[in-house]
C-alpha angles and dihedrals in degrees: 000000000000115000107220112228114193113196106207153155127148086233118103122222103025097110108270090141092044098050099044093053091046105044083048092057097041089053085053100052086046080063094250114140104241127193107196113203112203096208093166125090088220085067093195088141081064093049088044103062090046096272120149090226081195095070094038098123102172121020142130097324077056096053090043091049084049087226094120125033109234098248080064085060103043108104127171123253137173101280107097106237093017128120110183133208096210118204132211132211085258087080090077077080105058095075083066100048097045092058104092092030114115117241081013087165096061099052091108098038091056094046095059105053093084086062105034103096090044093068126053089216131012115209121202114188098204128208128268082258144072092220124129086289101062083032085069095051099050085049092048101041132083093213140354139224117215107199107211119196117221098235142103100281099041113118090036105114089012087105084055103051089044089051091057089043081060103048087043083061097048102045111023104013124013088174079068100136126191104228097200135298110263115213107207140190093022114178122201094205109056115073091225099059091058086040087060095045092052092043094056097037084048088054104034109028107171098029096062116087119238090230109089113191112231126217102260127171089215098069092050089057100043106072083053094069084044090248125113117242088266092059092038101052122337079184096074140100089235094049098040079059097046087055088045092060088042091065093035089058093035087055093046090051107048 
């Protein structure tokens, strides 16, 4: 059976997107089989992966509304090993149209139970928001992983985010795990950077995975040319790291 990993943080800019379309990849190339779930009206983990967000017809607003199954929405990228679940600017609407649905919170949980035992894992790459959306996505997920940039604001709103992880426990899914927290675009050189990883190994010990994901040029550039860091370039700092999280995820996991 797939375990279901949500990346999130209300916080925009810490590298959710990135994240959820590398570690997809890097599962894949790890020969694991990846669904990756765009839960994000921005829909840059689309684009990433090489999908024209403007001729997605049914995607991830289509699987919440339960008018389409998933496997209607899967569609192949670039990544080896990756289906995607692309998303589409309508899905700025869906927060609206949930709303007086009943078990609302529930809409992707039950969809993807029809798809759950064909993936190894399952990779949602949430909203900058803890609206109904992310909501979904913590109901529907076994574990989550929470990038933290290593930067001065990092750990504001973090209190927050760990405080609806815990409400979304209590109340829609108590098996709601936290993965690990991720630290991204790390940087040797600035004294702060290596302030914020001390801080929040200092406060979280355990939860905090030992991959730390370094500033690169190179995973800036590569969702550009619609190709994960692995695609782009496996030679690459970004992408050595990427693979790194992967096998830390895959040992935790066995």
């Amino acid at each position: 059976m797939g375990k279901i990993i949500a990346i999130a943080n209300q916080k925009g800019g810490v590298g959710k997107t990135t994240t959820s379309v590398n570690l997809a990849a890097a599962l894949g190339v790890l020969e694991k089989k990846v669904l990756l779930i765009d839960a994000d009206p921005q829909a840059n983990a689309s684009s990433g992966l090489g999908i024209d967000i403007e001729t997605v017809e049914v995607g991830t607003y289509q699987i919440l509304e339960h008018s389409n199954t998933p496997k209607e929405a899967t569609i192949n990228c670039t990544a080896p090993n990756v289906h995607v679940i692309p998303a589409h600017i309508d899905l700025v609407a869906i927060e609206i149209e949930l709303v007086d649905k009943e078990n609302r919170e529930y809409m992707l949980k039950q969809a993807l139970e029809s798809v759950k035992d064909e993936y190894d894992y399952i990779i949602i790459d949430c909203a900058p928001s803890l609206g109904l959306l992310t909501l979904n996505a913590l109901t529907a997920a076994d574990s989550v992983v929470i990038p933290i940039q290593c930067e001065y604001f990092a750990l504001e709103g973090l209190g927050k985010l760990l405080n609806t992880i815990k409400s979304v426990q209590k109340i829609h899914n108590p098996e709601l795990d936290i993965e690990g927290l991720l630290l991204t675009m790390y940087d040797s050189r600035l004294r702060l950077s290596n302030q914020v990883v001390e801080e929040v190994q200092k406060h979280f010990n355990n939860m905090v995975f030992e991959t730390i994901i370094q500033r690169n040029i190179k995973l800036s550039e590569a969702p550009s040319f619609g190709e994960s860091i692995i695609n782009y370039d496996a030679t690459s700092k970004g992408a050595s790291n990427y693979l790194n999280l992967a096998e830390e995820i895959i040992k935790k996991n066995n």
